[in-house]
C-alpha positions as CSV (number, residue, x, y, z in Angstrom):
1,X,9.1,22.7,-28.9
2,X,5.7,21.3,-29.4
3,X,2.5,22.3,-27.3
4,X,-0.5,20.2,-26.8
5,X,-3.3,21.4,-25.1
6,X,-6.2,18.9,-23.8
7,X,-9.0,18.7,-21.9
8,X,-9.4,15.7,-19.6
9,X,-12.3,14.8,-17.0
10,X,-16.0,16.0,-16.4
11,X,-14.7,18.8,-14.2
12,X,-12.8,20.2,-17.4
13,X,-9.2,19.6,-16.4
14,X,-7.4,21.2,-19.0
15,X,-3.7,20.0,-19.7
16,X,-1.2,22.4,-21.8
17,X,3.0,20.4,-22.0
18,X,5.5,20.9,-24.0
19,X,8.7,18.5,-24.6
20,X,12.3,19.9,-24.8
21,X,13.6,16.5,-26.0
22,X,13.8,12.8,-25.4
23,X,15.6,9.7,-25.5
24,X,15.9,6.5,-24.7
25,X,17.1,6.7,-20.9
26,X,16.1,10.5,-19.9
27,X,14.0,13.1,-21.2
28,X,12.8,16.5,-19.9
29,X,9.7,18.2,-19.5
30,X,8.0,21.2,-18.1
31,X,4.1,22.2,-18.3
32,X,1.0,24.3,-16.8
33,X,-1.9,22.4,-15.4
34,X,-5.2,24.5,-16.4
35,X,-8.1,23.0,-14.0
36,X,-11.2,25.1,-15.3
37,X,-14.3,24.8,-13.1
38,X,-17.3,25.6,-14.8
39,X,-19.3,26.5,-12.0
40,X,-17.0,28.8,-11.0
41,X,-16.4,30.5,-14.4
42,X,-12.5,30.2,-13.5
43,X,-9.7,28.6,-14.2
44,X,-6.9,27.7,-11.2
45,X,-3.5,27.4,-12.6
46,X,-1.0,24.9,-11.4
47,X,2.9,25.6,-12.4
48,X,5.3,23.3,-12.7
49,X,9.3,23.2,-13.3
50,X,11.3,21.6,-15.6
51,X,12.5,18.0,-14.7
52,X,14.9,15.0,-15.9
53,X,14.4,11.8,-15.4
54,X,17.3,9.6,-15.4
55,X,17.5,5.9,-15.3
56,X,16.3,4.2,-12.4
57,X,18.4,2.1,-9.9
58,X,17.3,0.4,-6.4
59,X,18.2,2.5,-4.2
60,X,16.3,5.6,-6.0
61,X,13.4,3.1,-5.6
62,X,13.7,2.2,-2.0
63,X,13.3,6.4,-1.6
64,X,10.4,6.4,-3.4
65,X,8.9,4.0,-1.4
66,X,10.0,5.7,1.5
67,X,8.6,9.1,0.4
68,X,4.9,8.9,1.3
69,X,4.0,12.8,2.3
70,X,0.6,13.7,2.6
71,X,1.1,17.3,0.8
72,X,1.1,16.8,-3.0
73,X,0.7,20.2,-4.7
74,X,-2.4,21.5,-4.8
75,X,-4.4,18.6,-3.4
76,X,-5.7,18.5,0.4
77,X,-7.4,15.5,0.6
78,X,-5.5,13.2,-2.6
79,X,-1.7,12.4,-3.0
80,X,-0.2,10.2,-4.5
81,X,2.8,7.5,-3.7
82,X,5.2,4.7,-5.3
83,X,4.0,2.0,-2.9
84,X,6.2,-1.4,-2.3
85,X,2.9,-3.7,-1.9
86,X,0.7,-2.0,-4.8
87,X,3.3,-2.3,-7.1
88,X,3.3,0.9,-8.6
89,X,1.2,4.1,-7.9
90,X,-1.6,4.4,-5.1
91,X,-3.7,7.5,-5.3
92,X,-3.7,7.5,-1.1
93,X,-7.2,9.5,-0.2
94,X,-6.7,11.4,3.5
95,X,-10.1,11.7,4.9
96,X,-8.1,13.0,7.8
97,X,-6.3,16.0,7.0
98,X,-8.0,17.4,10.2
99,X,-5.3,14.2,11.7
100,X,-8.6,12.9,13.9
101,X,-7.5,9.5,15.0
102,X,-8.5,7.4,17.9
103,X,-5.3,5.8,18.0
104,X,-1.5,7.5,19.2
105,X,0.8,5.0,17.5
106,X,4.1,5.4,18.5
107,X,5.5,4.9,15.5
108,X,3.3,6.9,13.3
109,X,4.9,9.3,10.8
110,X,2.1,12.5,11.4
111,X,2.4,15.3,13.5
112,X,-0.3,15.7,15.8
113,X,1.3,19.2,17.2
114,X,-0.3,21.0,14.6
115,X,-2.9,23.7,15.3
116,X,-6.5,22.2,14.2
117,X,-7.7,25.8,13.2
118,X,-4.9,25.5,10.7
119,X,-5.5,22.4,9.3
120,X,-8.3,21.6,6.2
121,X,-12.1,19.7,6.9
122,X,-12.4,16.9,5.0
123,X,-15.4,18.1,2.1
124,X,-17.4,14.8,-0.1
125,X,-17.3,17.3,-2.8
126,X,-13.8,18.5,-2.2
127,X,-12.6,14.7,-2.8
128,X,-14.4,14.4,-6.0
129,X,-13.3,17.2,-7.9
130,X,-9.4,16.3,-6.4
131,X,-9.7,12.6,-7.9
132,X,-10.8,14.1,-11.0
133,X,-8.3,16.2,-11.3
134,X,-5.7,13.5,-9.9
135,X,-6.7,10.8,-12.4
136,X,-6.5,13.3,-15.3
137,X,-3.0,14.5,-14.1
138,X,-1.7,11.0,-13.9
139,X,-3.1,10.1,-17.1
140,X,-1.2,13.2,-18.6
141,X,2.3,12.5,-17.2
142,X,2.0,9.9,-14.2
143,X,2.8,12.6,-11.9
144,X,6.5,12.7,-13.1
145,X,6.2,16.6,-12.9
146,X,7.2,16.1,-9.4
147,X,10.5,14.5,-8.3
148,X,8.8,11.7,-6.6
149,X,8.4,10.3,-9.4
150,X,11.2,10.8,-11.6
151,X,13.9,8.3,-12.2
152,X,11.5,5.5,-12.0
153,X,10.7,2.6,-14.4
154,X,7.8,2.5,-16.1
155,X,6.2,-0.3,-14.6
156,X,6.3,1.8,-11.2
157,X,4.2,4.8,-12.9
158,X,1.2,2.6,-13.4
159,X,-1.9,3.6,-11.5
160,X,-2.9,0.8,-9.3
161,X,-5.3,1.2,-6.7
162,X,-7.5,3.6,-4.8
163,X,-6.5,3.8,-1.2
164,X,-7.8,5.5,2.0
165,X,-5.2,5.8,4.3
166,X,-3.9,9.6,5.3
167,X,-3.5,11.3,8.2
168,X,-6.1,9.4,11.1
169,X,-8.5,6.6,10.9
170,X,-10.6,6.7,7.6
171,X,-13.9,4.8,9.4
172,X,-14.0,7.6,11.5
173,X,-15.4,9.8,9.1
174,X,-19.5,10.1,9.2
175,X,-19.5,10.3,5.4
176,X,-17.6,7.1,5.5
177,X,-20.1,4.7,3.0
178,X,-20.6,7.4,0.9
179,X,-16.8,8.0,-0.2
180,X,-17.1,3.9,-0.6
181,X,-19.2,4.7,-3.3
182,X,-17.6,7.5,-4.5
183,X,-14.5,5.5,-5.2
184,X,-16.5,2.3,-6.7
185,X,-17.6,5.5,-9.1
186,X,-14.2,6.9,-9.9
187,X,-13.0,3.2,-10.4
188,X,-15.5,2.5,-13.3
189,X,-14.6,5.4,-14.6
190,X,-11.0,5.0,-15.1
191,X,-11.7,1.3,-16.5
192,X,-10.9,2.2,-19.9
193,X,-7.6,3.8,-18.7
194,X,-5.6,1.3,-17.2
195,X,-5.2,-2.5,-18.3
196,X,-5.6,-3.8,-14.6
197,X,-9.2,-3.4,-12.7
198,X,-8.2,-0.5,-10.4
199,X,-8.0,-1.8,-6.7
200,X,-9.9,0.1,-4.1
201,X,-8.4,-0.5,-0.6
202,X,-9.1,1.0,2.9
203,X,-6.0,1.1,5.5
204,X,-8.2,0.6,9.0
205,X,-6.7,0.3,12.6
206,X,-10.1,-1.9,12.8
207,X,-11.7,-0.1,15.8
208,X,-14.7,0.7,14.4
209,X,-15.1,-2.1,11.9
210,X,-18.2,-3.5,13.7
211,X,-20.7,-0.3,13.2
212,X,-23.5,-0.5,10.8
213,X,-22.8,2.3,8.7
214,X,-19.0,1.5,8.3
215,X,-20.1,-1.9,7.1
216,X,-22.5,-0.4,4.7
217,X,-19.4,1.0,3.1
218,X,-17.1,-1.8,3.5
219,X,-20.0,-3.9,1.0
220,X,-19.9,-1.2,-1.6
221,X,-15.9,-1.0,-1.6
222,X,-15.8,-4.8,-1.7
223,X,-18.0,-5.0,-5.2
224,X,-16.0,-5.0,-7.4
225,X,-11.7,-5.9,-6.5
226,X,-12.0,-3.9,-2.9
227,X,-10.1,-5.0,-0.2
228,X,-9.5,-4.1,3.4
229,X,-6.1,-4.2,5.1
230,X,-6.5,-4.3,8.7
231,X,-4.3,-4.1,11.3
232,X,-3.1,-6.2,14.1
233,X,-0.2,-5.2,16.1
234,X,0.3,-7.2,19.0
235,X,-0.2,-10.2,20.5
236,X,-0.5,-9.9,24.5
237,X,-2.3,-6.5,25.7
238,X,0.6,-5.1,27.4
239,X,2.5,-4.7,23.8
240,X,-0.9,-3.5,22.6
241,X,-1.0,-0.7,24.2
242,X,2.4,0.4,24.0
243,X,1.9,0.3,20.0
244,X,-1.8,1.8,19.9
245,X,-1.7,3.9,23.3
246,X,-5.4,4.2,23.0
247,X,-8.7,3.2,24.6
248,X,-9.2,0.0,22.8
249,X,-8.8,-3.3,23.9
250,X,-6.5,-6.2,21.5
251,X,-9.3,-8.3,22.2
252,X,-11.9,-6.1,20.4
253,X,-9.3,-5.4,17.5
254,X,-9.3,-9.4,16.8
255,X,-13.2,-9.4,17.4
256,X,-13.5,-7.0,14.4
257,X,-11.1,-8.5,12.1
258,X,-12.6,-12.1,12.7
259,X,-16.2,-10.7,12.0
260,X,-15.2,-8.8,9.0
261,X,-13.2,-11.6,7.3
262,X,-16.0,-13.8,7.4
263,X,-17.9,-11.5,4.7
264,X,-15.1,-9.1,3.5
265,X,-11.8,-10.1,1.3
266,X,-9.1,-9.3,4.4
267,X,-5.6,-8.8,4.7
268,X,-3.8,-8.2,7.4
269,X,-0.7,-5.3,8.2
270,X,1.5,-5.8,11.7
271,X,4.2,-3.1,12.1
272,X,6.9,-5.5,13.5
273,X,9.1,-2.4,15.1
274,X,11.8,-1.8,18.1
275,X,10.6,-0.3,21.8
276,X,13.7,1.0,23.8
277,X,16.0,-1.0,21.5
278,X,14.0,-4.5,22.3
279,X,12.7,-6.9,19.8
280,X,9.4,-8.0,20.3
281,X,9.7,-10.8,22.8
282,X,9.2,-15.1,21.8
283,X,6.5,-14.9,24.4
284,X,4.5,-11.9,22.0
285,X,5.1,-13.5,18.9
286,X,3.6,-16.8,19.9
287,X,0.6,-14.7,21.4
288,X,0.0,-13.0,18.0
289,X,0.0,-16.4,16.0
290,X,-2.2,-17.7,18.4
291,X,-4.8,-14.9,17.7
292,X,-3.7,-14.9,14.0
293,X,-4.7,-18.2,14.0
294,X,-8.5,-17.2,15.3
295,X,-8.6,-15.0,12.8
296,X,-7.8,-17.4,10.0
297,X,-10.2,-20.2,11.1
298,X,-13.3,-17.6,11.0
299,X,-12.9,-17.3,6.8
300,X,-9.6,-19.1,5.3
301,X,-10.4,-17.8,1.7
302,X,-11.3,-14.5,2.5
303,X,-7.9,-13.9,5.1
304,X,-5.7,-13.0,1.4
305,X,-2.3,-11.9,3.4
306,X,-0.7,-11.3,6.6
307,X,1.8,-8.2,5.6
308,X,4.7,-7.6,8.3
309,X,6.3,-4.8,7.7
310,X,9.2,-2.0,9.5
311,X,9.4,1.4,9.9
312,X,10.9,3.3,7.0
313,X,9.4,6.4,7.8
314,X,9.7,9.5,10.5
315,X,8.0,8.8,13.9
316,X,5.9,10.3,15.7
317,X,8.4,9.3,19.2
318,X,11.9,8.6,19.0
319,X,11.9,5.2,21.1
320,X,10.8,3.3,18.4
321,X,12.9,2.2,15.6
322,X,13.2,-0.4,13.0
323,X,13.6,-4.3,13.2
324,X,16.4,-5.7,11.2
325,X,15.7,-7.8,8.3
326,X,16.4,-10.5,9.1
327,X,14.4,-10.6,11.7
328,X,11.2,-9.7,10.0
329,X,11.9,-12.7,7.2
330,X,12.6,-14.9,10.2
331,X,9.2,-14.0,11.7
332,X,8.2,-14.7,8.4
333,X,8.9,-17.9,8.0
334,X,7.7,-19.0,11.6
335,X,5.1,-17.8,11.2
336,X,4.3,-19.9,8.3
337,X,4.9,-23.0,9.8
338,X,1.8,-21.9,12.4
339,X,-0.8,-20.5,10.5
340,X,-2.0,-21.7,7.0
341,X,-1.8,-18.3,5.0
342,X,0.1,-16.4,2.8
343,X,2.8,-14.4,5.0
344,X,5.0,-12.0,3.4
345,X,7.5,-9.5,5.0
346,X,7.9,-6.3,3.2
């Protein structure tokens, strides 16, 4: 068995692997991450097992996209998942592991019962030295250490964006513009790593997308291939606040996405789900393509995608459940035949 040994980062991430053997549908492999810290004078070891990978079918995919846990080793505030619309791997960034949120989705897949004395406080520093070492663990083995990621093609294992999403609403942290730039720093850096320009992305419920500072990080994360996905649930109040069961109003939701997509690249997410076994009603779709519509006509070419999407996931209350697929594609394709932009169901 060989051993390589290699260090990886400015942080000194230290990588040590050995190979059992390989071939041309499997392979195994087992090694010790060595993260040495030089302002510590210390090295934290991380262990890791033996896996094989074998080859990949669909439905070992569809898992992998389903299997979007915030815990990830080591890592508090990084983890990363096989995501369906990034085509491959997004490093997710949880600037919420303390789960603040000012929304109570219904169909969320957190738990909020959690004691908040037990739970970690988001740290600036702590996220640096966690991309860091993320980065230079994906660049040794794409994370295949773990079984999330083993079985997969290749073309799934490629790094492909930067995206803060996690356990609560990312805008509501107060050093908010400064992990924008943060991430536009980690992206340059990883340039020469990856064929693609690295996507940054922010997930946003879009409360809080009209404040000053939180637009003072949106233009940094926009630069250079930075999106935001924001989200837009409903279409009449009533459904609104069944799915957000928060303070907010719908009509401030499409006031923020309107004046963000007239200086910010946009796309919009709508969880399309099931409340006490009913579909969402002709009368609430028409409503949401009506304000879908609004938002459209404020910037055409910055609006990039209206993404409807199911559960897949836990939730957070069990009288919520999935739409059928049909259903969804159906929406789809009405949809499209009211407002002039890309629509896709996922």
């Amino acid at each position: 068995m060989q051993s390589v040994k290699r260090k990886v980062g400015s942080t000194g991430h230290y990588f040590e692997s050995g190979f059992a053997h390989e071939h041309s549908c499997s392979h195994t492999l087992n090694f010790t991450l060595y993260s040495f810290f030089p302002k510590r004078n210390s090295y934290i070891d991380y262990e890791f097992v033996t896996f094989y990978i074998p080859c990949m079918s669909l439905e070992r995919l569809k898992k992998a996209w389903a299997d979007h846990g915030r815990q990830f080793g080591q890592y508090q505030f990084v983890y990363p998942v096989v995501s369906r619309r990034a085509g491959g791997i997004s490093l997710g960034i949880n600037l919420n592991p303390d789960l603040n949120c000012n929304f109570d989705c219904p169909y969320c897949q957190v738990d909020r019962t959690v004691a908040p004395e037990s739970l970690p406080i988001f740290s600036l520093a702590g996220l640096r030295t966690e991309l860091e070492l993320a980065v230079a663990h994906w660049q040794h083995n794409k994370f295949t250490d773990s079984p999330r990621f083993q079985g997969l093609a290749d073309s799934q294992l490629d790094l492909k964006d930067f995206c803060m999403s996690g356990d609560g609403e990312p805008t509501m942290v107060q050093d908010f513009a400064e992990v924008c730039g943060l991430l536009a720093e980690m992206q340059q850096s990883v340039a020469s790593l990856i064929p693609q320009e690295l996507k940054l992305v922010l997930i946003t419920n879009a409360t809080l997308l009209h404040k000053d500072s939180v637009r003072a990080g949106l233009a940094i994360l926009t630069q250079k291939n930075g999106e935001i996905w924001g989200k837009l649930d409903a279409g009449t109040e009533p459904w609104f606040k069944l799915m957000s069961r928060s303070r907010y109003t719908l009509d401030h939701i499409e006031a923020n996405l309107t004046s963000t997509v007239r200086d910010f690249p946009l796309r919009v997410q709508t969880m399309l789900c099931t409340k006490g076994n009913q579909l969402p009603s002709t009368n609430e779709l028409e409503a949401y393509a009506t304000r879908l519509k609004r938002i459209v006509a404020s910037n055409s070419k910055n609006l990039l995608e209206v993404q409807l999407y199911s559960i897949v996931r836990h939730t957070a209350t069990d009288d919520v459940g999935p739409v059928p697929a049909e259903f969804l594609a159906e929406t789809a394709a009405w949809l499209r035949t009211q407002v002039k932009v890309e629509i896709n169901p996922y």
